[in-house]
N, C-alpha and C positions, 0 to 999 in steps of 0.2 A: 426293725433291728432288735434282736434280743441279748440282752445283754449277760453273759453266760460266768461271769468272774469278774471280783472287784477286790485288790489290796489297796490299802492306806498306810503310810507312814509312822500313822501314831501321835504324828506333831498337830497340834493346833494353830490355825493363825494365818493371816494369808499369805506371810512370807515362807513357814516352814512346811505348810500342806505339801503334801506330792498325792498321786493316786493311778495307780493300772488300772486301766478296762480291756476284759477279752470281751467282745461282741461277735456276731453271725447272722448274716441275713441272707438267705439263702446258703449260695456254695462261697461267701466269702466270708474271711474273717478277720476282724479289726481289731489293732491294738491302740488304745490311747493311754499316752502319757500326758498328765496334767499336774499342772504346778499352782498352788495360788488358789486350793479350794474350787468351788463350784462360777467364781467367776473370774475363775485363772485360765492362763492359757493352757490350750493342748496341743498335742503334735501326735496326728492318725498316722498310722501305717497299715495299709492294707496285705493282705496273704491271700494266698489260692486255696488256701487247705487249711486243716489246724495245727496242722505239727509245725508249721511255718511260726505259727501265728505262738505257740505256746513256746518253741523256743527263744522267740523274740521277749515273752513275758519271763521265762528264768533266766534270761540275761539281765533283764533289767530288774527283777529282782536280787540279783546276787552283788548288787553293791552295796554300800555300806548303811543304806538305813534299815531299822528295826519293823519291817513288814508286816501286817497283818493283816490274812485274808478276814474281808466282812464276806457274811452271808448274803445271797441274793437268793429272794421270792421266785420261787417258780412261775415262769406265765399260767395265766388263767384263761382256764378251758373251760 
């Protein structure tokens, strides 16, 4: 699975962490919403396509936290 897009909240701490992940491995592509940093829970939503996948990511960015896309590493070829 590559993980193609990642925002953060901006908050520290395990109660106020949030974080989006767009992933794709092959023709599907996954949205996770995670709460609680890296050992908080998540909740996947799978899509068919990306434009599924990417509208589910600006909805869930347009609520009221302060977003910010981090950079992600290109896979290594």
């Amino acid at each position: 699975m590559e993980q193609r897009k990642h925002w953060w909240n901006g908050k520290w701490g395990r109660i106020a962490r949030k974080d989006i992940f767009l992933r794709v491995s092959g023709d599907q592509w996954y949205v996770e919403q995670r709460s609680g940093g890296a050992d908080g829970v998540s909740t996947f939503v799978e899509f068919n396509g990306e434009e599924g996948a990417l509208d589910a990511v600006r909805a869930l960015l347009a609520g009221p936290e302060d977003w910010r896309e981090l950079s992600v590493r290109p896979p290594a070829r």
